[in-house]
N, C-alpha and C positions, 0 to 999 in steps of 0.2 A: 810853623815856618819861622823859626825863631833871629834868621840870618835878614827874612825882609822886614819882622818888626827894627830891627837894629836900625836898618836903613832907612826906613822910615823915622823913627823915634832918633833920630843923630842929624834930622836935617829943621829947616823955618819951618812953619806947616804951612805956610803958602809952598814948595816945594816936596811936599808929601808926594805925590804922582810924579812928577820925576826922576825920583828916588825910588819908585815900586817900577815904574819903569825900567831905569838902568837895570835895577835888580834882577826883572825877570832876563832883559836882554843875556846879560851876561849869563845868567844858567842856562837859558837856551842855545848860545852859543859853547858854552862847557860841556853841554852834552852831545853836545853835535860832535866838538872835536875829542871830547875823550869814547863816541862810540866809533869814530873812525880810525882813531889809533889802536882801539880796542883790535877791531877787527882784520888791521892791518897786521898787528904783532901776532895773531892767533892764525890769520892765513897762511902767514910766514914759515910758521912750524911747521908744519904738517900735520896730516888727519891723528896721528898717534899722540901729539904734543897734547893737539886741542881737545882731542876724547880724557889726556890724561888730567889736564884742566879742568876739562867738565864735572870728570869722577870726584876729583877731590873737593870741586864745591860744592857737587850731591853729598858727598859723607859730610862734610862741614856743616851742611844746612841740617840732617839728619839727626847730626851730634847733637847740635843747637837744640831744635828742636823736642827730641826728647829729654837735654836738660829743663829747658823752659819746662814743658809738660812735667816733669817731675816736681819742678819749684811749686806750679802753680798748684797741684793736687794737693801738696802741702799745705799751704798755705787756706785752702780752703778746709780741710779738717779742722 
């Protein structure tokens, strides 16, 4: 978690826990409203937008995927 050491390691260290506080605050509040916009921009489409959404982050992840898997068998040879 490289964004809460920052926040922590940039403040007094008597304010260490204030700092991991706000920290968590604010990403729990970012994922709240970016899964609500998420799901509002995806409802909006329709069922054909959001399957075509879906699709292309299954192939994406797939891609990924088997390039990682290719790098890594390499690397272990």
């Amino acid at each position: 978690m490289p964004l809460g050491t920052m926040a922590v390691e940039h403040v007094e260290p008597a304010k260490t826990a204030a700092a991991g506080g706000v920290n968590a605050l604010v990403r729990v509040v970012g994922s709240s409203v970016a899964g609500a916009v998420g799901a509002a921009v995806l409802s909006s489409g329709g069922a054909g937008w959001t399957f075509g959404i879906a699709a292309g982050a299954a192939l994406l992840a797939a891609l990924f995927s088997a390039v990682h898997g290719n790098l890594s068998r390499k690397e272990l040879a």
